[in-house]
TORPA-496985 format. One line per 8 residues: their letters; for each residue x negated, z negated, y of C-alpha. Coordinates in nm, 4 decimals. Example, Ala and Ser with C-alpha at 12.3 -4.5 7.8 and 13.67 -1.06 7.14 Angstrom:
BEGIN
AS> -1.2300,-0.7800,-0.4500  -1.3670,-0.7140,-0.1060;
END
This chain:
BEGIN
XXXXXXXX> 0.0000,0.0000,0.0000  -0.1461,0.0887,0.3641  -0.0518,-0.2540,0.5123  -0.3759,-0.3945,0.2107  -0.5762,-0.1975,0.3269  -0.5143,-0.3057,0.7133  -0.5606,-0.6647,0.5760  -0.8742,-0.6802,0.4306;
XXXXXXXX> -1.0004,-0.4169,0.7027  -1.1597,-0.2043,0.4018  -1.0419,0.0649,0.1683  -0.9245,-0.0084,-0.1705  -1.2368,0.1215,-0.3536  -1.4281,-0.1391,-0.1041  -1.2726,-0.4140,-0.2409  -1.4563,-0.5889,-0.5147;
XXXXXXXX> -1.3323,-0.5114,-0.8612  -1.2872,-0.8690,-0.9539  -1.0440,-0.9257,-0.6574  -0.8723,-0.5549,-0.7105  -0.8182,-0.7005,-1.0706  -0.6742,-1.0712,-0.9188  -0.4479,-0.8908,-0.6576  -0.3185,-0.6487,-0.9402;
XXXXXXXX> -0.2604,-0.9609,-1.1763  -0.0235,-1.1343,-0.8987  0.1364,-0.8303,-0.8497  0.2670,-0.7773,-1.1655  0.2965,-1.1237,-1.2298  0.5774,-1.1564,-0.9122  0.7302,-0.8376,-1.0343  0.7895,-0.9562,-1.3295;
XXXXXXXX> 0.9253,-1.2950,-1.1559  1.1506,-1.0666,-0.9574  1.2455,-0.8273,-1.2542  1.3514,-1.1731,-1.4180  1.5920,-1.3074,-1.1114  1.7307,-0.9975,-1.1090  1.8867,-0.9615,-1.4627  1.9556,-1.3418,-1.4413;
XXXXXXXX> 2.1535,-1.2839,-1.0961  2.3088,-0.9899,-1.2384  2.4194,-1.1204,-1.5617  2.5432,-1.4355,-1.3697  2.7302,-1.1886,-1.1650  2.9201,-1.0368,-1.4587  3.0189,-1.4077,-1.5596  3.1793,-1.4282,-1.2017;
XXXXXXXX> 3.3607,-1.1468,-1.2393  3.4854,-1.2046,-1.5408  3.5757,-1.6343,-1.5079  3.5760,-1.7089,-1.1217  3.2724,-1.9805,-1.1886  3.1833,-2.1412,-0.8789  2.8968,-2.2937,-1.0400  2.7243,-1.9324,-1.1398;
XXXXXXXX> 2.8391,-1.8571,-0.7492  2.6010,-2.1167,-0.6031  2.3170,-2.0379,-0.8660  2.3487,-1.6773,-0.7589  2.2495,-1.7735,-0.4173  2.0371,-2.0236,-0.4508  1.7869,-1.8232,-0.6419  1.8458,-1.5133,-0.5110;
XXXXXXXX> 1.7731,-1.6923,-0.1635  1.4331,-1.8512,-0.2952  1.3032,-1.4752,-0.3752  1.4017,-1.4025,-0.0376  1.2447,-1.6521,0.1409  0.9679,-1.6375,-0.0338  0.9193,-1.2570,0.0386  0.9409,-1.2919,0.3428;
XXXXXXXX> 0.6986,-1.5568,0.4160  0.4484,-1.3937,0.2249  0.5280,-1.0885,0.4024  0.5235,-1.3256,0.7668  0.2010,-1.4729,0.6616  -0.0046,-1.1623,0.6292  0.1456,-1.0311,0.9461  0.0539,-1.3638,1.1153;
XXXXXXXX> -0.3393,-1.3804,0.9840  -0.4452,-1.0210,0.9191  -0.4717,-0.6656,1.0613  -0.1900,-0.5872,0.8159  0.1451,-0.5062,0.9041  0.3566,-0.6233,0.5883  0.7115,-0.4829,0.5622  0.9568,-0.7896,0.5715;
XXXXXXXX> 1.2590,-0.5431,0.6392  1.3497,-0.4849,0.2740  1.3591,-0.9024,0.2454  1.5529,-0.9268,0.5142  1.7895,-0.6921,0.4089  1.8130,-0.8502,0.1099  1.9322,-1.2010,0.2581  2.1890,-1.0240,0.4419;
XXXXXXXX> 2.3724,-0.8698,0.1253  2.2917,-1.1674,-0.0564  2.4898,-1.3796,0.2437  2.7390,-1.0906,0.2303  2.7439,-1.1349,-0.1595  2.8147,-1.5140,-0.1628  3.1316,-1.4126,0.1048  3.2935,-1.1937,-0.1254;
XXXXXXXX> 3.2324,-1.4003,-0.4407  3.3450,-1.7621,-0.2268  3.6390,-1.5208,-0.0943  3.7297,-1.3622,-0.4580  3.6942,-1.6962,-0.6402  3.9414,-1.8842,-0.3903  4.1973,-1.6001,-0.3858  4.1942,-1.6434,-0.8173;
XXXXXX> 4.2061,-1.9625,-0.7547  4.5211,-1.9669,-0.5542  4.6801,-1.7016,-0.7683  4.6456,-1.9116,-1.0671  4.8393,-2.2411,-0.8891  5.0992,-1.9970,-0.7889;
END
């Protein structure tokens, strides 16, 4: 990614090959983190749809909203104390349709909710 390269003020092939190998590592290690979250959130989200939980609402959220704000201080951090000019956008849009996500699912589960006292 260009922004790396900004960061470390050298190009990739510059950068030692043990560190090349440790930023690779982490990489791949929080893609797989995020890979996980994902299936988890979207499985969780097929159990909403299905049973109205409230409980798998707030889970959805709450981890969906760590990965978030986690991105994006990662993201804030190397724009803060490097060169590098880290794309936060894509986190940020994330937040916002997770936010928009927990409105529909808080709106959805109350409206089943209602319909079932009725």
């Amino acid at each position: 990614m260009p922004y790396h390269r900004q960061a470390v003020s050298l190009p990739w092939e510059e950068v030692p090959m043990e560190f090349q190998k440790l930023i690779l590592a982490l990489m791949k290690a929080l893609g797989g983190a995020y890979l996980a979250v994902g299936i988890t959130i979207s499985l969780l989200q097929i159990q909403v749809n299905k049973t109205r939980n409230t409980l798998a609402v707030i889970i959805i959220f709450v981890s969906g909203i760590v990965v978030t704000i986690s991105s994006l201080y990662a993201s804030l951090l190397v724009r803060i104390n490097t060169p590098g000019k880290a794309p936060y956008y894509l986190a940020l849009l994330g937040g916002i349709l997770l936010i928009a996500g927990l409105y529909y699912n808080i709106k959805q589960t109350k409206a089943h909710k209602k319909s079932a006292t009725c």
